[in-house]
N, C-alpha and C positions, 0 to 999 in steps of 0.2 A: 553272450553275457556269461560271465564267467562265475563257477557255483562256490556257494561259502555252504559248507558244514559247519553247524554248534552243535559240540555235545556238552550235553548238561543246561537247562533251564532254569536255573537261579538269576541271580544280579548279574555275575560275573556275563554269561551266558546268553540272555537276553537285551544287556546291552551291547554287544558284540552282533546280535543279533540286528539291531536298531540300526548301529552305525551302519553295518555292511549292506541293510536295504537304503540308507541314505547315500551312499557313495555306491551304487548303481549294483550290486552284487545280485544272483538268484540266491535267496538267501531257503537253508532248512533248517530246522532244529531237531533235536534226538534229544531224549532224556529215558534213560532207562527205567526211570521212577514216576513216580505222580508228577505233575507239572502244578504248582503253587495258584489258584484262582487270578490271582491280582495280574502274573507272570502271562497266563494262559490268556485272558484279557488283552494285554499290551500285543502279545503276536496277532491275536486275531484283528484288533483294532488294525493297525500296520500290515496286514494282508501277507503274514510271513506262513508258509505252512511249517506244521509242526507234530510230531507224534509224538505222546506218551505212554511207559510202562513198556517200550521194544527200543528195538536199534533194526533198521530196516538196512544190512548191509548191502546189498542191490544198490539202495540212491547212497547211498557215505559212502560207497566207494566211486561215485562219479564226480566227489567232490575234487575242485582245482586246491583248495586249501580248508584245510580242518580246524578249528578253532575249541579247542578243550577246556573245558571250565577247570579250576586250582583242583576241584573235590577229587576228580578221575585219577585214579593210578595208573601209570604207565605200563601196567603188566598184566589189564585186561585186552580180553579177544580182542573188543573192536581197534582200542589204540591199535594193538598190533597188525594186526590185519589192514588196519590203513597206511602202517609206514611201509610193509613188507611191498604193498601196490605203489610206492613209491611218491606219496602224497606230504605234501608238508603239511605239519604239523604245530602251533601256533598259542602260546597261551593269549589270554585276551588282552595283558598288560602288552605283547607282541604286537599283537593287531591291533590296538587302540592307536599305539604311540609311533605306527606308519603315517598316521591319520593329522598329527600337530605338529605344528611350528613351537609349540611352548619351550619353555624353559622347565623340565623336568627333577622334581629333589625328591628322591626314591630314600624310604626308611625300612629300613628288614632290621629284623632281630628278634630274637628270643621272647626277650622280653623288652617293656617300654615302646616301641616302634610305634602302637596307638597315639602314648601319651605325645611322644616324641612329634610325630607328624601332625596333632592337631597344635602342639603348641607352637612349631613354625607355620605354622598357618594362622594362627593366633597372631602373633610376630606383624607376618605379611600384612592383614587386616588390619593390625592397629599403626601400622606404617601407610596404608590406603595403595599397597599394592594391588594391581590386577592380577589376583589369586582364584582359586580351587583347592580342595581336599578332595582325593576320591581315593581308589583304589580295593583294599579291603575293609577300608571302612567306609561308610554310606554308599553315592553311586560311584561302580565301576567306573574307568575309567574311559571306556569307549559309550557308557551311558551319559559321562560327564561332554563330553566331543558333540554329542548328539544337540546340546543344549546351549554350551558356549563353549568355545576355545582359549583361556586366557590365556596373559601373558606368561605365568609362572601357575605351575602344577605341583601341587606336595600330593605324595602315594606311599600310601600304605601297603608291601608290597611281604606277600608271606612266603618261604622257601616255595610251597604248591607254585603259586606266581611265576616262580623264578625257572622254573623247572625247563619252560618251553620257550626259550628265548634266544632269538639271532641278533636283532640289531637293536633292540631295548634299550637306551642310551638316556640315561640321567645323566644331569649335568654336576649334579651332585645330589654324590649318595652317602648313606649313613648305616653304618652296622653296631646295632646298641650293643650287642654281646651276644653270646654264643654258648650257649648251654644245651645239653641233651632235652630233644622234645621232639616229637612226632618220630618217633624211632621206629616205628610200625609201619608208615610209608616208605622207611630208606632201610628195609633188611636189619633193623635193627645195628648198623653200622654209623657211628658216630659221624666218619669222616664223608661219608656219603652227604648227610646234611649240611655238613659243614662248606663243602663244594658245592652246596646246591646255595647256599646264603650267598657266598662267593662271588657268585651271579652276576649278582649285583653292579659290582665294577668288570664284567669280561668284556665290555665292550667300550668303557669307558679309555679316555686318551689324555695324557698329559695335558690337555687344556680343561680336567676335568677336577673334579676334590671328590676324595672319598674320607669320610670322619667316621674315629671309629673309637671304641672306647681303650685306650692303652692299657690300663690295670686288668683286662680281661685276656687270660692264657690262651685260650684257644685262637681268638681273633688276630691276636701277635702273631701268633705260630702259622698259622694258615695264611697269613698275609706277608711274612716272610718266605714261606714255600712257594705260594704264586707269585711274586714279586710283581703284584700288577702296574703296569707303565700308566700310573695317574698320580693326581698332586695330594698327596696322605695328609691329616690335618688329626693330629691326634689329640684326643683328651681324658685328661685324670684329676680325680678326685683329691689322693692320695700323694702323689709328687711337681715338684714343678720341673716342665718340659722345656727340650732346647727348640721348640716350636709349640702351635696350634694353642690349647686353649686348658686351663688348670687352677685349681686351687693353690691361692698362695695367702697362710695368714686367715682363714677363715672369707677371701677373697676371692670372687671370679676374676681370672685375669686373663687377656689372650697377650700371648708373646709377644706379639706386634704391635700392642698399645705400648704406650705408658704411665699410663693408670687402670685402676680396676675398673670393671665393668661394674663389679655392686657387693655388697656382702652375701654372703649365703644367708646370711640368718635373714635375710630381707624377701626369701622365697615363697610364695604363697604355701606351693606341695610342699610337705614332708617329705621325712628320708634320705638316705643316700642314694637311693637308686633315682630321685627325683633331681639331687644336684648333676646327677650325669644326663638324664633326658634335657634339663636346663641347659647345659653346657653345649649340649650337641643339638638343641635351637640356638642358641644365641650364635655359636659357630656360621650355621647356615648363614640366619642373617647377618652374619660377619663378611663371610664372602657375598654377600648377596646387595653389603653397601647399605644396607640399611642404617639409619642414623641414631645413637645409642642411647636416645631417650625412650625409643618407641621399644626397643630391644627391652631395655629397662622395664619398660610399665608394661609388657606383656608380662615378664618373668614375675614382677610383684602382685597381680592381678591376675594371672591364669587358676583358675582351681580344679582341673583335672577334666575325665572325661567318664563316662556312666559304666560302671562295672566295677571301676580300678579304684580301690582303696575309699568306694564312695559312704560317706557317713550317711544311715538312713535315718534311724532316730535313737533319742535317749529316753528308755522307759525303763522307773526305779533305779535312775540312776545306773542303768547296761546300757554301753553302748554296740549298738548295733550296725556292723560295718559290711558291705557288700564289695566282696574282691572275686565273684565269679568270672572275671578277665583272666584273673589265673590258672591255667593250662596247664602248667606246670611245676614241677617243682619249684625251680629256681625263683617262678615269678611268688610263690607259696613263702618259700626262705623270705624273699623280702618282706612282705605282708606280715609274717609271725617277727620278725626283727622288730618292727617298729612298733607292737605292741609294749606297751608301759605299764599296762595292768595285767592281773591274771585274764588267761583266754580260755573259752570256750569255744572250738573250732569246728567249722562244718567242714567236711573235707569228702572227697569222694566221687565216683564219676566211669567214666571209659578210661582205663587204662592203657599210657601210650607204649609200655614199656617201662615204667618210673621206676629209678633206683633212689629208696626214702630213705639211703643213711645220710643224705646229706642235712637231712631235718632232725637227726636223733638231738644233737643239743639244744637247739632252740627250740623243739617240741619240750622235751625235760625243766626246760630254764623256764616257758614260756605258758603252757598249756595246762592247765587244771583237768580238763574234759575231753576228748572227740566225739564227736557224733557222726556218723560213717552214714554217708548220701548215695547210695547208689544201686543197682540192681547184685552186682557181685562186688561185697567189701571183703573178701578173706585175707588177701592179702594186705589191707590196711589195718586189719585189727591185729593180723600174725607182726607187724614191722612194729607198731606200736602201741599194742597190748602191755606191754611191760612197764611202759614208761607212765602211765597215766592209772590214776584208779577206776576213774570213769570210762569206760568207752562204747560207744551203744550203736544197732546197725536200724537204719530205717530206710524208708522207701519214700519217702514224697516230701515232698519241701515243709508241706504243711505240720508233716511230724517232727521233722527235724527242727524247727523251727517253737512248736512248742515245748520239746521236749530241752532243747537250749534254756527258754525261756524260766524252766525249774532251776536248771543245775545252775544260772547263774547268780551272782550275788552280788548288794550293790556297789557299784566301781568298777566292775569288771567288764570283759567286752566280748560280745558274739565275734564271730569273726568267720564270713562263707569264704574261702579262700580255696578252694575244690584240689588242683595241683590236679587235675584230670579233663578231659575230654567231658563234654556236657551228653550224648547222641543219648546215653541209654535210660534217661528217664526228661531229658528235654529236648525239644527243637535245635539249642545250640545254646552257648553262655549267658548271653542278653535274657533268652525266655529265664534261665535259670535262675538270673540276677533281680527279672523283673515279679519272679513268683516267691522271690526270698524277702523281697519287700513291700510285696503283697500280703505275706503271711505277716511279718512283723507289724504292718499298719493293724491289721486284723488282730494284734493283741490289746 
């Protein structure tokens, strides 16, 4: 019997874990940290052994194949010590997707890639496709294997994901854009990430679609230097294209029709960065044959997913918006764009690296107040300090949250939209998102 290593005991990790005891593996697990009760539970229930808080390299390196949770960087001991013994190495989207026959539609990006993959999923389901969502968002994808195999699979797939992959092959995949983030994982080297999203289509073959947003610089420019040998289906907000899929007229249109698919102004989500997540659902289910009423009444009927631009409530006339999905800048840019009132912003978190000039005008245009979230805000009060008269540093959701609740006035709107890493004062975004609307019910 041939041995599977897991390192790391999350989702990703556990259920890689599952699948490899269900398709006959000796399966182990390693997690250098605490192991989550629920997690710890699932191995013991399934007779998998398991250690926490070490790495026993004696048994990982007897391992036939290593399975790496997204979290692990490649530039600790044990990764290396396990490739240098000559062992492959494997992310879990890797080992999942040995395991199915499905029809695979991989979503990476920067940003939107959430909204993106639940709304083709959405799509599917109002179409009565034999569908799944897994990947990074809910279960893994080798957790999803364990349970049912459909016919067509949409994943949520993040550079981490991408990182450990041989024959990982979507049938169609989707690259929403391409902006600096997680720059602490990749040496602080833009292009490093950029190849790592990349990923995506290296395995991918002219009988394959890769969509991708056109008006986005870097996505162009990288997809010109690889020139990857698959069928390109691009989409824009901004021009109309001599292919794929575009606004024309205030109108979705794909090239290939000859009629529009719908108006924009008919979209549930807001935004511009929502008519592109739109664009490049309806695209899938374009190539995916689906019939353009269902395409239709997902796109009029979808209203988003829990973190992202979510409305929590209206008290004295504030509203109160939860955009803790935002990571990053770029996702933070769009969040502060679509305010229409003055903003009061929560902002703050684990710095990936953020260069915040690209907020100075629509901070200025936009923002009345900051309130700075995080354990170390120096550098968000030095970047904009200037621009604001207000700006205040706290420590816990609870205070920031009341302390919002003074500075704002009626009409105006909270707005959590972090533009950072969640680790150093939560579990991760979702905890962050869910104690921000925690605090607010609690006014």
């Amino acid at each position: 019997m041939k041995k599977l290593v897991i390192l790391g005991a999350g989702e990703s990790g556990v259920g890689a874990a599952l699948l490899g005891r269900q398709k006959g593996w000796d399966v182990f697990v390693s997690d250098k940290g605490p192991i989550d009760s629920i997690y710890r539970s699932e191995l013991l229930d399934a007779g998998i052994r398991y250690e926490s808080e070490t790495h026993s390299m004696a048994e990982i390196l007897q391992a036939d194949l290593i399975v790496k949770s997204p979290g692990i960087p490649n530039h600790i001991s044990v990764v290396t010590e396990a490739r240098q013994a000559g062992i492959e190495i494997a992310s879990e989207i890797e080992f999942g997707s040995r395991y199915t026959d499905a029809l695979l539609i991989a979503v990476t990006g920067s940003n939107g890639k959430t909204t993106t993959a639940t709304w083709i999923y959405d799509i599917l389901k109002t179409a009565d496709f034999d569908s799944a969502l897994a990947g990074n968002i809910g279960f893994s994808l080798s957790r999803q294997l364990t349970i049912s195999d459909p016919k067509y699979i949409v994943l949520e797939v993040s550079s981490f994901q991408l990182d450990d992959i041989q024959s990982f092959h979507p049938h169609i995949a989707v690259i929403t854009n391409i902006t600096p983030d997680h720059l602490d994982r990749y040496n602080y080297d833009f292009s490093q990430y950029v190849a790592a999203k990349l990923n995506i289509t290296s395995q991918q073959t002219p009988h394959d679609f890769l969509i991708f947003d056109a008006d986005d610089v870097a996505t162009v420019e990288a997809l010109k230097a690889a020139s990857p040998m698959v069928g390109q289906f691009p989409l824009s907000s901004t021009r109309i294209l001599d292919q794929g899929i575009y606004n024309q007229d205030n109108q979705i249109v794909f090239h290939s029709k000859k009629k529009p698919l719908m108006p924009i102004s008919e979209l549930k989500l807001e935004g511009q960065h929502n008519v592109k997540n739109a664009m490049a659902a309806a695209a899938v289910a374009n190539l995916l044959r689906v019939r353009k009423q269902f395409i239709r009444e997902s796109l009029q009927n979808f209203h988003g997913v829990e973190h992202r631009m979510e409305q929590v409530l209206k008290i004295n006339r504030v509203q109160y918006i939860n955009d803790s999905k935002a990571t990053n800048v770029n996702a933070t840019y769009y969040a502060l764009q679509s305010m229409k009132s003055p903003t009061v912003w929560i902002v703050g978190g684990l710095d990936k690296g953020n260069d915040y000039t690209e907020l100075f005008p629509i901070v200025f245009e936009k923002v009345k107040a900051i309130i700075c979230l995080g354990v170390d805000n120096k550098k968000i009060i030095e970047s904009f300090g200037p621009m604001v008269s207000i700006i205040s540093d706290t420590q816990s959701m609870t205070e920031a949250v009341s302390m919002a609740y003074q500075l704002a006035a009626p009409g105006d709107n909270v707005l959590l939209s972090p533009a950072c890493a969640s680790f150093d004062l939560f579990n991760d975004y979702e905890d962050r998102g869910r104690q921000f609307k925690n605090a607010v019910r609690q006014l």
